[in-house]
gemmi code that builds the backbone of each chain (N, CA, C; Angstrom):
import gemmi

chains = {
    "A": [
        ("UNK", (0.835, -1.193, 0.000), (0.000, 0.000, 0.000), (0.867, 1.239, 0.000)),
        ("UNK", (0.045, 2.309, -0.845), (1.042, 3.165, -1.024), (1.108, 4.148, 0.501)),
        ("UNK", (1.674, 5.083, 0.803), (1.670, 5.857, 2.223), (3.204, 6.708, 1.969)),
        ("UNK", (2.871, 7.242, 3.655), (3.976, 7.830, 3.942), (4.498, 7.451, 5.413)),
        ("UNK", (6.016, 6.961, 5.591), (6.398, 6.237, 6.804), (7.031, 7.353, 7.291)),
        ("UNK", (7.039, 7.376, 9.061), (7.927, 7.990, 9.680), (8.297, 7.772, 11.004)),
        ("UNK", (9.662, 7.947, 11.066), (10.285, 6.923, 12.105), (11.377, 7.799, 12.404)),
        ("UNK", (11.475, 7.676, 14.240), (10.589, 6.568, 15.392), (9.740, 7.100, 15.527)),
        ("UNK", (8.420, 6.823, 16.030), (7.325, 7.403, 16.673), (7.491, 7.849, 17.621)),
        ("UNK", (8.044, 7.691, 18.786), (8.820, 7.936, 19.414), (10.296, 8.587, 19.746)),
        ("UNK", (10.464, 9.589, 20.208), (12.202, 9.622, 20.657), (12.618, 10.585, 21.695)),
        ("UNK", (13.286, 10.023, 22.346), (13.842, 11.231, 23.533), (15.392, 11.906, 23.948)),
        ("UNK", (15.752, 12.669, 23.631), (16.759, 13.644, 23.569), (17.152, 14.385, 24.398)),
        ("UNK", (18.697, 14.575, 25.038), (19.237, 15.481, 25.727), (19.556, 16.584, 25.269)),
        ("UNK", (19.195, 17.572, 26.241), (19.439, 18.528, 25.374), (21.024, 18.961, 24.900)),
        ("UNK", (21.288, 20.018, 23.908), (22.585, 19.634, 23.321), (22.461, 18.789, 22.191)),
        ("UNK", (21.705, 17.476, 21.762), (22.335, 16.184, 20.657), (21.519, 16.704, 20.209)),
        ("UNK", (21.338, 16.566, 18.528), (21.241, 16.326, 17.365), (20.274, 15.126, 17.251)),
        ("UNK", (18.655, 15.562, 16.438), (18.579, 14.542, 15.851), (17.802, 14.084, 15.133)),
        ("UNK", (17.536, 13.064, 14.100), (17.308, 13.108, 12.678), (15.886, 11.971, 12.876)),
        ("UNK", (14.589, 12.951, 12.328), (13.102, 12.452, 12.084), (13.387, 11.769, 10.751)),
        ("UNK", (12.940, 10.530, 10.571), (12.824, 10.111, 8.972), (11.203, 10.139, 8.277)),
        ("UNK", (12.105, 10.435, 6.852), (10.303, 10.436, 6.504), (10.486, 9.985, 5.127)),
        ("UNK", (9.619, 8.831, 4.891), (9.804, 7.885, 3.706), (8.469, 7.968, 2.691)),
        ("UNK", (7.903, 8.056, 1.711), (6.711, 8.063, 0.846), (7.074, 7.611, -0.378)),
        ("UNK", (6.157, 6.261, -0.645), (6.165, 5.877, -2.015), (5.058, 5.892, -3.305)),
        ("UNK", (4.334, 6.901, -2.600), (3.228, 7.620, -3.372), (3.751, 8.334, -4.585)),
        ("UNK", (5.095, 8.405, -5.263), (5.513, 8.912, -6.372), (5.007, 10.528, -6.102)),
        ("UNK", (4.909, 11.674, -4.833), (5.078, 12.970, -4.918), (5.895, 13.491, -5.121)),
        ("UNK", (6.047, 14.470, -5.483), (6.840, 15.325, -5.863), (7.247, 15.841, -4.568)),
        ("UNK", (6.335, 16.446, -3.820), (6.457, 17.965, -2.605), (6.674, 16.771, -1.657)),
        ("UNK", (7.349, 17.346, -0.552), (7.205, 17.045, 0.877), (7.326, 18.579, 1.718)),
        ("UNK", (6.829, 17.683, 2.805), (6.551, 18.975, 3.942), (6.969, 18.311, 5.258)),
        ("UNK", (7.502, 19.772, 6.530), (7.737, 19.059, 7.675), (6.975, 20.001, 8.379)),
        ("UNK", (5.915, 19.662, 9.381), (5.207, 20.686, 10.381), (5.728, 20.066, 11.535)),
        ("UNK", (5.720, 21.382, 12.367), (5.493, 21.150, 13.967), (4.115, 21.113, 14.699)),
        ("UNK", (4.078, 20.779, 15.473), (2.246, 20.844, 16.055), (2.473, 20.506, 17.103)),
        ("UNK", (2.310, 21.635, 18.308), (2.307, 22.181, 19.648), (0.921, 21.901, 20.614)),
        ("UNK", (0.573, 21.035, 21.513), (-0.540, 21.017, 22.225), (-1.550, 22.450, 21.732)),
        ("UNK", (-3.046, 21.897, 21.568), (-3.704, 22.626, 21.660), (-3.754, 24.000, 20.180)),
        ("UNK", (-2.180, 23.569, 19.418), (-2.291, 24.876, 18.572), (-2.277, 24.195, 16.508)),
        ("UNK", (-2.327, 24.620, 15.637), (-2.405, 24.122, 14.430), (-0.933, 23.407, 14.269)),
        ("UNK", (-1.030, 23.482, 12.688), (0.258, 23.128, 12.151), (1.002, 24.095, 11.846)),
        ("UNK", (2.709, 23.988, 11.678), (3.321, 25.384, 11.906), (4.085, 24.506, 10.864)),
        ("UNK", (4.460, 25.424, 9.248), (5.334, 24.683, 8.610), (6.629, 24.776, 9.051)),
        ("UNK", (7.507, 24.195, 8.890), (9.223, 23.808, 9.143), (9.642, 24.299, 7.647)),
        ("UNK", (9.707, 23.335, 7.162), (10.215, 23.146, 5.915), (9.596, 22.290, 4.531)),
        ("UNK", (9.806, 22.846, 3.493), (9.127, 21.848, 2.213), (10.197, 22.107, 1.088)),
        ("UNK", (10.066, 20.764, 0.511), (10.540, 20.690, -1.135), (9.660, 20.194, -2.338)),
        ("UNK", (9.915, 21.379, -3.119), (8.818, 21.258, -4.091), (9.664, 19.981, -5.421)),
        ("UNK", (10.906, 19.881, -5.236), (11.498, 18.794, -6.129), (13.004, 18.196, -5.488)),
        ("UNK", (13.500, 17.422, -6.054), (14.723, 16.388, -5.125), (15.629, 17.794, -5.900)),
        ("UNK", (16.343, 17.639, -4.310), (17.702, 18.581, -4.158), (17.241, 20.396, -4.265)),
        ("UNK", (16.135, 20.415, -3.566), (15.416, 21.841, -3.808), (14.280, 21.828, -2.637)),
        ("UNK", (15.161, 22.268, -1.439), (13.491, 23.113, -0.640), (14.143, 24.475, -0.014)),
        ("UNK", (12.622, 24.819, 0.551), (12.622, 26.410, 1.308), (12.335, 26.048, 2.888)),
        ("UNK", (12.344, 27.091, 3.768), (12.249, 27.517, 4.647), (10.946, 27.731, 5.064)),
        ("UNK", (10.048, 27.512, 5.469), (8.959, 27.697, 6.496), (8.867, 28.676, 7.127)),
        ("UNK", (7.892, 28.661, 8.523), (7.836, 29.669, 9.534), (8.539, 29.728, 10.336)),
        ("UNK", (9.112, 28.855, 10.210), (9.328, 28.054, 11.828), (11.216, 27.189, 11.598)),
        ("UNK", (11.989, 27.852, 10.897), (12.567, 27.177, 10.218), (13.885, 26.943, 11.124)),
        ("UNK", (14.359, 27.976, 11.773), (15.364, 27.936, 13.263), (15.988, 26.801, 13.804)),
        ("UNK", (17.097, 26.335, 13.518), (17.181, 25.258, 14.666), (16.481, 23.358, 14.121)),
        ("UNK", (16.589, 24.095, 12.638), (16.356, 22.824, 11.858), (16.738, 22.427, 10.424)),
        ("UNK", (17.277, 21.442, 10.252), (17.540, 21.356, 9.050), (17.239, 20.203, 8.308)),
        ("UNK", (17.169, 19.958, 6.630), (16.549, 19.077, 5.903), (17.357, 19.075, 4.629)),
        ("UNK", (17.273, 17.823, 4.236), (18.056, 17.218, 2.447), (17.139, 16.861, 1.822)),
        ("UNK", (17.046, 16.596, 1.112), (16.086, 16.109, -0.086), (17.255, 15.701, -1.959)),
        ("UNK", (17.864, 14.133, -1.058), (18.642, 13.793, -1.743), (17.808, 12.522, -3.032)),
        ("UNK", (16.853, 12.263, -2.493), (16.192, 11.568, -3.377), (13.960, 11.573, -3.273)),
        ("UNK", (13.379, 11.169, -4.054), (12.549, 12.227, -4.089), (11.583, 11.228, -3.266)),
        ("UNK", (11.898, 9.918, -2.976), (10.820, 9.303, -1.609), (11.063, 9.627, -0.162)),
        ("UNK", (12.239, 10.457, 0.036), (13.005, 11.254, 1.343), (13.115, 12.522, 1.422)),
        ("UNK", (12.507, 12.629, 2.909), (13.054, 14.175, 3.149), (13.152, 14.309, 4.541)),
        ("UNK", (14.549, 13.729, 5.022), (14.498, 13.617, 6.751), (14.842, 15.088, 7.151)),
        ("UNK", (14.644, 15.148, 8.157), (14.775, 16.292, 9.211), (15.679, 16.440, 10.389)),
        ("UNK", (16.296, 17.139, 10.778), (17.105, 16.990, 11.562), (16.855, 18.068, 12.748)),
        ("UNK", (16.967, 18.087, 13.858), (16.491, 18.705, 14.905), (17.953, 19.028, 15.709)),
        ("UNK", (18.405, 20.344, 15.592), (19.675, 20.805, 15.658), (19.629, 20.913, 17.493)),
        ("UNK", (20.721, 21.198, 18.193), (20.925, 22.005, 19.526), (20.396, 23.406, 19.526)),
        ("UNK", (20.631, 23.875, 18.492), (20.422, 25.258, 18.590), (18.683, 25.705, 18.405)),
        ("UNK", (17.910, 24.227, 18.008), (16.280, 25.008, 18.644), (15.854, 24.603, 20.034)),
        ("UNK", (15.508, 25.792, 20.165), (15.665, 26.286, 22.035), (14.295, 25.086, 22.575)),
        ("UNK", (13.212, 24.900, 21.804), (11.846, 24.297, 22.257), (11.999, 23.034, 21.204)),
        ("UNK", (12.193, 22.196, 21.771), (12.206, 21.239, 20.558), (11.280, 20.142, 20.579)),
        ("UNK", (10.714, 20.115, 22.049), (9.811, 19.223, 22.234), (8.421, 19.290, 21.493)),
        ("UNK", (7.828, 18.650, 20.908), (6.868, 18.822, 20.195), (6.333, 17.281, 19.346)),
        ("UNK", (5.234, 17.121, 18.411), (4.797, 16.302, 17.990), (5.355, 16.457, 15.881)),
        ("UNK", (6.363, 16.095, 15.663), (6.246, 16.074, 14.444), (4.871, 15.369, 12.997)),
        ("UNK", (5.044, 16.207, 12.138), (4.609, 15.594, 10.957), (5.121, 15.709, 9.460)),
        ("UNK", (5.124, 14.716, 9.279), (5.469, 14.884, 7.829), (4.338, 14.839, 6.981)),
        ("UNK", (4.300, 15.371, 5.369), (3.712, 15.393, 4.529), (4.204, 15.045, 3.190)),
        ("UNK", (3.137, 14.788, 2.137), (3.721, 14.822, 0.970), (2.629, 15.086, -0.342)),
        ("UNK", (2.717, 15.445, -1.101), (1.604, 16.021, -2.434), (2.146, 16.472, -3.754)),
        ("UNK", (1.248, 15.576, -4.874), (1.831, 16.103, -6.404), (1.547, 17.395, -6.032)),
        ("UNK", (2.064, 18.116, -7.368), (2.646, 19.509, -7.332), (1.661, 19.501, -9.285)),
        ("UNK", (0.368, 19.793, -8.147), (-0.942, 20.388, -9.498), (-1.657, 21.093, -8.826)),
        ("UNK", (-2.762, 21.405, -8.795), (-3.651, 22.345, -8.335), (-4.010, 22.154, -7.315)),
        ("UNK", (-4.611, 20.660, -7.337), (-5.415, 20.345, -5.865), (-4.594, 20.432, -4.362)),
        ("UNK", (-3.304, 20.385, -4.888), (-2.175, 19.992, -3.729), (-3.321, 19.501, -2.440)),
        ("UNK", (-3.558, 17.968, -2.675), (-4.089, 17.328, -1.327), (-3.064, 17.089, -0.815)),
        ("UNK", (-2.993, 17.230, 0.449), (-1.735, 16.872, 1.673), (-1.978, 15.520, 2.007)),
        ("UNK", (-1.304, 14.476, 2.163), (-0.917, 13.251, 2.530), (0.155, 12.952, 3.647)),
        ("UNK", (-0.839, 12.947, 4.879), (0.597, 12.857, 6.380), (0.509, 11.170, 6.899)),
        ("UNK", (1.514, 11.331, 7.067), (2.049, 10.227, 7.868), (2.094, 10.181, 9.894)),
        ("UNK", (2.264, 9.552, 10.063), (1.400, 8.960, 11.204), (2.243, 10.107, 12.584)),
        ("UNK", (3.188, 10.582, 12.259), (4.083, 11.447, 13.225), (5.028, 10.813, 13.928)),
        ("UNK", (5.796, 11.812, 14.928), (6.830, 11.408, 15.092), (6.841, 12.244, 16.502)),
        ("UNK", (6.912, 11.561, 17.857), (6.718, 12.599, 19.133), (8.150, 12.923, 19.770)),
        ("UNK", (8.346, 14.292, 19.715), (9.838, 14.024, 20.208), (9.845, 14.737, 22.000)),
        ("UNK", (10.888, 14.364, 22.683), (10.809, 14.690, 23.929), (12.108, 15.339, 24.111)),
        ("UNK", (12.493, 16.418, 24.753), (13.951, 16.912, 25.262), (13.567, 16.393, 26.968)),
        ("UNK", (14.943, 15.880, 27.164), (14.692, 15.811, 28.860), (15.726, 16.075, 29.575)),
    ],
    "B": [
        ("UNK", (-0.737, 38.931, 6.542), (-0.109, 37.713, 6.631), (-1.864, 36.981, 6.916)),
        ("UNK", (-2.125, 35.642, 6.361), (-3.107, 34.722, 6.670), (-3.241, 34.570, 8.031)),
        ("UNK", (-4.639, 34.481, 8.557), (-4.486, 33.937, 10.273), (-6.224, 32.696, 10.004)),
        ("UNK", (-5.737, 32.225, 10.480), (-6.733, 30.890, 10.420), (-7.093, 30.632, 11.995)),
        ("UNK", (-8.948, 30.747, 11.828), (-9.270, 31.006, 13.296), (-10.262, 29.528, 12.829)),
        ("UNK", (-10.392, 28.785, 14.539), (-11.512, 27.981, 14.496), (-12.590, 27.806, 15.632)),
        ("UNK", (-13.397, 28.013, 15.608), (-14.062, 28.549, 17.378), (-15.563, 27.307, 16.974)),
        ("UNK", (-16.113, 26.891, 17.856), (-15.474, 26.735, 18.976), (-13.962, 25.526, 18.727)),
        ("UNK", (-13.205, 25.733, 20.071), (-12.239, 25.165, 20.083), (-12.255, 23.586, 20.255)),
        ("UNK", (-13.378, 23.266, 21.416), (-14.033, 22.368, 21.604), (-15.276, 21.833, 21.375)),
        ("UNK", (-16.176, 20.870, 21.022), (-17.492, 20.849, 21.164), (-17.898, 19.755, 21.639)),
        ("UNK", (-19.115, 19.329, 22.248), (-19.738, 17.864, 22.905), (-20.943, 17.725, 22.510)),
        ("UNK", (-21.731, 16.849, 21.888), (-22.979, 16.220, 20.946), (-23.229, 15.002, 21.138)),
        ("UNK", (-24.749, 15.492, 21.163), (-25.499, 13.620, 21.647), (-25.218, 12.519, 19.750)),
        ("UNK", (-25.041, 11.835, 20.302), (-25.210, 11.089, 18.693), (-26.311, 11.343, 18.095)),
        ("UNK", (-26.629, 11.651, 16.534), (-27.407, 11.715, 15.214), (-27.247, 12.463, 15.363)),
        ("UNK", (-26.638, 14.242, 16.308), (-26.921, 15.162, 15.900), (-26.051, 15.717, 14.710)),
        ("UNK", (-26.701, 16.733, 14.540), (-26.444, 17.611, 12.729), (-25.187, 18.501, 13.270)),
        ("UNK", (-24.307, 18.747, 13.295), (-23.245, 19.617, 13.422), (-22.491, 20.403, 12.413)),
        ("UNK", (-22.014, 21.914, 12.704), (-21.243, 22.536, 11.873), (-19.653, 23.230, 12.829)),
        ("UNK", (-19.253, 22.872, 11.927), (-18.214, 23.423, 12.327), (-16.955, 24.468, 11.747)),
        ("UNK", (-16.998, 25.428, 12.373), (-16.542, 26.657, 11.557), (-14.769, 26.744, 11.953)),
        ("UNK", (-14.757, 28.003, 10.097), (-13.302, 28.244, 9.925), (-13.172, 29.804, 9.172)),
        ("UNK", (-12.680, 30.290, 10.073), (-12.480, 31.767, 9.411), (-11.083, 32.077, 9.158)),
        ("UNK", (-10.916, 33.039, 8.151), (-9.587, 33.523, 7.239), (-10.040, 34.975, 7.120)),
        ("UNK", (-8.793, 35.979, 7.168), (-8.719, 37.135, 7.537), (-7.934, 37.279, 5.744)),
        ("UNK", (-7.546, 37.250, 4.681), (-7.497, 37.103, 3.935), (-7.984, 36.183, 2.954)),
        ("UNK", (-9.099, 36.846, 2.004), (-9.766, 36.037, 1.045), (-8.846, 35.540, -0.294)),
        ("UNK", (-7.990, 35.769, -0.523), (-7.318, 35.417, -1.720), (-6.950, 34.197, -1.857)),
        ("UNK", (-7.738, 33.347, -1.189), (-6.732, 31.795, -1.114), (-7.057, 31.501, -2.553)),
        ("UNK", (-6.187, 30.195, -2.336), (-6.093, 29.249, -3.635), (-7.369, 28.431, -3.492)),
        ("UNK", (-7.045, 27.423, -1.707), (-8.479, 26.354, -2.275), (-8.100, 26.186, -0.603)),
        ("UNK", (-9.107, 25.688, -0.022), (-9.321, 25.279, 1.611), (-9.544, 24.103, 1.702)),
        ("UNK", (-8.748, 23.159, 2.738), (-8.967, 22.029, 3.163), (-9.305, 21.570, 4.334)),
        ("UNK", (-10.262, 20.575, 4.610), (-10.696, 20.135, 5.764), (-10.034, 18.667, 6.121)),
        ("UNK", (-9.018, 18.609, 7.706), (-8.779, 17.697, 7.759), (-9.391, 17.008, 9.108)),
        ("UNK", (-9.165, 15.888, 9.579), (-9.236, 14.863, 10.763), (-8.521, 14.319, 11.167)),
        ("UNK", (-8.113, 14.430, 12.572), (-6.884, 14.108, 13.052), (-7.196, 13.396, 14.478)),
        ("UNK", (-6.603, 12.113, 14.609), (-7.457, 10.939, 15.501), (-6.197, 11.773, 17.037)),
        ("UNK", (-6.357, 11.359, 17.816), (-5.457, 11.647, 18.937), (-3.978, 11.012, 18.285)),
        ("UNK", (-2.853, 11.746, 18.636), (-1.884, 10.865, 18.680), (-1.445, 10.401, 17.101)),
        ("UNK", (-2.106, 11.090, 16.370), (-2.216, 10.307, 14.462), (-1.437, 11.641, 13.623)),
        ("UNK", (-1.674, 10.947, 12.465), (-1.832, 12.578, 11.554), (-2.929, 12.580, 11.072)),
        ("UNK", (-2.991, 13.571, 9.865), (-4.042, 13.838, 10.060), (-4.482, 13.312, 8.188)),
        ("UNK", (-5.693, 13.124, 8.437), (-6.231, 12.754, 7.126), (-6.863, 13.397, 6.325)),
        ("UNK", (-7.136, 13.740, 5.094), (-8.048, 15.133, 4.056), (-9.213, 14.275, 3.888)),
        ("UNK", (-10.310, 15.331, 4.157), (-11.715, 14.816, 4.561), (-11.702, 15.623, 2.850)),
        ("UNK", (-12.041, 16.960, 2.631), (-12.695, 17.870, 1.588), (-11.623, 18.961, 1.414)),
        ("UNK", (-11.640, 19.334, 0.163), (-10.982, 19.857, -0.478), (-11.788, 21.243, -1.429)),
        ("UNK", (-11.794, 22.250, -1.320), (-12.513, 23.432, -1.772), (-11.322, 24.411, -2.572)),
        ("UNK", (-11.780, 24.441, -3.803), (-11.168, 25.288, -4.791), (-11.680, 26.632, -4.543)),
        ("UNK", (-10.798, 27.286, -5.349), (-11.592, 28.646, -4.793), (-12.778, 29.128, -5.474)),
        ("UNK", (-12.816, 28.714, -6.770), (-14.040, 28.650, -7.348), (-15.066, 28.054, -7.465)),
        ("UNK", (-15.015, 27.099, -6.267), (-16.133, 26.112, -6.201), (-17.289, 26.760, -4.587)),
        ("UNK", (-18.224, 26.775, -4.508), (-19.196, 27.189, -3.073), (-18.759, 25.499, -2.018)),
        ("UNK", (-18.887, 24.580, -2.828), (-18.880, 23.237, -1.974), (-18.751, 22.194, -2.062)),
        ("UNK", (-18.267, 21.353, -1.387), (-17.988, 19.827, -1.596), (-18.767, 18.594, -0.834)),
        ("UNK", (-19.241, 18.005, -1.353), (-19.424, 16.717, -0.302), (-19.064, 15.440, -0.498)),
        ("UNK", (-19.247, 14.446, 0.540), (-18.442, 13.495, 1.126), (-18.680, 12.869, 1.414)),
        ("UNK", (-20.254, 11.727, 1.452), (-20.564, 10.766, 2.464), (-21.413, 11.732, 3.187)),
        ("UNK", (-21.349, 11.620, 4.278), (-22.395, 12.689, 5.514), (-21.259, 14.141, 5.633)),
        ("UNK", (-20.425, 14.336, 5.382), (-19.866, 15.886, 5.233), (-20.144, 16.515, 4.011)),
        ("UNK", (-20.189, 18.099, 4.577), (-20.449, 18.680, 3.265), (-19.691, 20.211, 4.057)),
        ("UNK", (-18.687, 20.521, 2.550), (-17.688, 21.590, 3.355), (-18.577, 22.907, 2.254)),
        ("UNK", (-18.612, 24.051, 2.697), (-19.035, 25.253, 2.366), (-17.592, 25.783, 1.992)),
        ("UNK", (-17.735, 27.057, 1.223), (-16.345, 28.516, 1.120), (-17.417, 29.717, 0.650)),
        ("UNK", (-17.206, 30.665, 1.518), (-17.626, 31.731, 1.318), (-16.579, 32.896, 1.581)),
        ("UNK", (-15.808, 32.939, 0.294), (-14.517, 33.927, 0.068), (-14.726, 35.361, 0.542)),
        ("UNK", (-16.002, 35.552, 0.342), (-16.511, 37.259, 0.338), (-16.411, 37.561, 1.930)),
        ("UNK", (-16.853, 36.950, 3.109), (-17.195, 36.824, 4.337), (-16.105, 35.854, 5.138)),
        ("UNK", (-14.871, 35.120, 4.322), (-14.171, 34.751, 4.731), (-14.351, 33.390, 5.822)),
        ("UNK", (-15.087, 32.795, 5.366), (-15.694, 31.716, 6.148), (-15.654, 30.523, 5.705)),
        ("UNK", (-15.676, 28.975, 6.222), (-15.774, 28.059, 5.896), (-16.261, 26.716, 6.862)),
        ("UNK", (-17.556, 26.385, 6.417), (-18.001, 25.495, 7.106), (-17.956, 23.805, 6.839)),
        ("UNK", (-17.984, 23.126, 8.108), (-17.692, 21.500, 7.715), (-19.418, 21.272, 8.367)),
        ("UNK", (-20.131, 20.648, 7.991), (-21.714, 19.823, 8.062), (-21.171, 18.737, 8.121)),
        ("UNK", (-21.783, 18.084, 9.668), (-21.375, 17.041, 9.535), (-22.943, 16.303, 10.163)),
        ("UNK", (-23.313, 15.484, 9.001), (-24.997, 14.454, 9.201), (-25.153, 13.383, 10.058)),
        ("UNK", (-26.102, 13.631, 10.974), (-26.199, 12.113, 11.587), (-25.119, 12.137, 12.255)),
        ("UNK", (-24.461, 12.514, 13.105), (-22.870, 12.287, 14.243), (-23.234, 10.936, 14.552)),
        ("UNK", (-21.838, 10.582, 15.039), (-21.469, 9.260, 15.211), (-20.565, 9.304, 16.088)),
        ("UNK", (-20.430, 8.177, 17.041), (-19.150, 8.151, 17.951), (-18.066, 8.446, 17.512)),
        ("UNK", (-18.041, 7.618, 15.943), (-16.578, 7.508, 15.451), (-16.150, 8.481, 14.873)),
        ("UNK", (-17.049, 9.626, 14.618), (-16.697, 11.055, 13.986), (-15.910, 11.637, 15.358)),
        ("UNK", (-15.554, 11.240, 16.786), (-14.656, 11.946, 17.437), (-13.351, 12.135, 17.131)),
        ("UNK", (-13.143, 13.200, 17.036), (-11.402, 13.108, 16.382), (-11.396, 15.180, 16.029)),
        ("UNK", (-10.385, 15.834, 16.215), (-10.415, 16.949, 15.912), (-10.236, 17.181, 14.485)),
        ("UNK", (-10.444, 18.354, 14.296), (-11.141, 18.356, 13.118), (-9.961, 20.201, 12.086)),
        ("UNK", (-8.967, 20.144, 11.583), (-8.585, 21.294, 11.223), (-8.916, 21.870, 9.698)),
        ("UNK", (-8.805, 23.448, 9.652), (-8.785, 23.713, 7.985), (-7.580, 24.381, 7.984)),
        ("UNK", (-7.469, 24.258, 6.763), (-5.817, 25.156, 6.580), (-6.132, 25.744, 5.121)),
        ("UNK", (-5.696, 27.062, 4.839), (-5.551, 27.584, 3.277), (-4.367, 27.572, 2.725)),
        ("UNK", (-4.881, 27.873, 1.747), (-3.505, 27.594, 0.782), (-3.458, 29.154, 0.194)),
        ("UNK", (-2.901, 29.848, 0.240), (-2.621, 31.398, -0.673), (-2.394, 31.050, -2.125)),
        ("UNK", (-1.230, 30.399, -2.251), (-0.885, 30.542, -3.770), (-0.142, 29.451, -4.320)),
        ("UNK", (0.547, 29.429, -5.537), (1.008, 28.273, -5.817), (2.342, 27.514, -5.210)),
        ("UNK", (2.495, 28.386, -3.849), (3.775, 28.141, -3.174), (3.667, 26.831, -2.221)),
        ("UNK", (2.494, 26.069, -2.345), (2.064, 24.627, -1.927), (2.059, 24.820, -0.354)),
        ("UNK", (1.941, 26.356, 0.626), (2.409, 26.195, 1.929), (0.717, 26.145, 1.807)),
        ("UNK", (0.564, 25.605, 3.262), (-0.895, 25.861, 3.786), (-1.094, 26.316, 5.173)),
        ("UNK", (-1.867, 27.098, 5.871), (-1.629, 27.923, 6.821), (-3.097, 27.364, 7.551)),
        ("UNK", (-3.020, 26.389, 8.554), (-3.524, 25.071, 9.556), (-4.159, 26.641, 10.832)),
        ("UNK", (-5.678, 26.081, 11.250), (-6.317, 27.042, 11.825), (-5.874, 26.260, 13.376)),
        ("UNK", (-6.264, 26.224, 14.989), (-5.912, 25.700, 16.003), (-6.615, 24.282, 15.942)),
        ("UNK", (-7.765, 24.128, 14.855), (-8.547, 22.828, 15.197), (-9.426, 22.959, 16.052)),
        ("UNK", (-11.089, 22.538, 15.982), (-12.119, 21.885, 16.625), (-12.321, 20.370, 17.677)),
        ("UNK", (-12.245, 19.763, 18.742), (-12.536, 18.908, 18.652), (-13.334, 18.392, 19.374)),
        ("UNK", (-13.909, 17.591, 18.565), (-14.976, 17.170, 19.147), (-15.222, 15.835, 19.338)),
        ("UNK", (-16.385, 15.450, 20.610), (-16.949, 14.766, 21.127), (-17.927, 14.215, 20.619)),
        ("UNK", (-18.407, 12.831, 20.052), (-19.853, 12.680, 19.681), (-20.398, 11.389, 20.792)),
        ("UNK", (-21.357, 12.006, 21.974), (-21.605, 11.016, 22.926), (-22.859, 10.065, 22.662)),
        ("UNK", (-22.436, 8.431, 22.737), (-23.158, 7.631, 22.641), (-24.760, 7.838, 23.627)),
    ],
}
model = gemmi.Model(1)
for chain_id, residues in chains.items():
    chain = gemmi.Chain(chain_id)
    for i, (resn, *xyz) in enumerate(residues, 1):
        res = gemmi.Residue()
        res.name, res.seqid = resn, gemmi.SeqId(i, " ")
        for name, pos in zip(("N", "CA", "C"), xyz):
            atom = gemmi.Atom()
            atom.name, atom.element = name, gemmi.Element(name[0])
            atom.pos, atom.b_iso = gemmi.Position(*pos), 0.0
            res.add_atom(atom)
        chain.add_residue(res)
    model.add_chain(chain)
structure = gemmi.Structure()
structure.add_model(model)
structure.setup_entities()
């Protein structure tokens, strides 16, 4: 079945380390997307690529970084330097036509402790 | 800049009832509005999808409204059901820059 995987569902982090959300889709999209989503508040974009080896910056973009070396990947990396890091990740993904329907994957909860 | 409001924040309903649930945008220029569902703990799934030139969509027992002029957008949801509990977000889209701008979410309760 086609989807979008992301792994761990889970993870917990000291603060200081580095560390890398995966996000896998074999739905043949083009776009991917990375949101944050904070108790109680929407989705806040991170980052997206509209094609392999090509994305932008988000709202929210600080203290995070992303590759897009091939076009069923677009992991994420969760630097030291974002101050709040605890949060519920998501990934996304969508052809790149009009309708742009969003397609998320199941998330990814991260913890600083 | 887009601001995506959704009130109420919460809601609680006896089962079969008829429910709406609202989404306001402080800029009308979108591209197209989407309604999603998001189980606890999940992501989230696309219920309806609204172009900007379209008034509405339906779905089974949902039926999503856009009213660009008044900046509004409603989800109808027929007959509630337990299993319709799950929060409920819209997000717009401005332009062809594929971002979409996610309101705080509804969620709701449908009690047996």
């Amino acid at each position: 079945d086609g989807g979008i995987t992301q792994s761990p569902k889970y993870l917990f982090r000291k603060e200081g380390q580095n560390v890398t959300l995966s996000c896998e889709q074999n739905l043949n999209h083009d776009a991917m997307y990375w949101y944050r989503q904070d108790p109680g508040q929407g989705l806040r974009l991170i980052y997206y690529s509209q094609i392999v080896n090509d994305f932008q910056k988000g709202d929210i973009a600080e203290g995070y970084s992303v590759s897009r070396e091939k076009k069923e990947s677009f992991p994420l990396t969760v630097t030291s330097a974002q101050k709040n890091p605890t949060a519920f990740y998501l990934c996304a993904s969508s052809y790149r036509d009009g309708a742009n329907v969003l397609t998320f994957g199941a998330g990814s909860r991260l913890t600083v402790l | 800049k887009q601001e995506v409001t959704q009130i109420p924040a919460a809601l609680s309903v006896p089962e079969g009832e008829n429910l709406v649930l609202n989404c306001s945008f402080t800029d009308s220029a979108i591209y197209n509005l989407q309604w999603f569902r998001q189980d606890p703990g999940k992501g989230l799934t696309s219920l309806l999808l609204i172009q900007s030139s379209q008034r509405e969509q339906t779905s089974g027992r949902l039926n999503a409204s856009l009213d660009k002029s008044s900046g509004r957008s409603t989800l109808y949801i027929a007959a509630s059901q337990p299993g319709d509990s799950a929060t409920y977000l819209c997000a717009s889209r401005m332009d062809s820059s594929y971002k979409l701008i996610f309101g705080s979410g509804t969620r709701l309760l449908v009690r047996p």
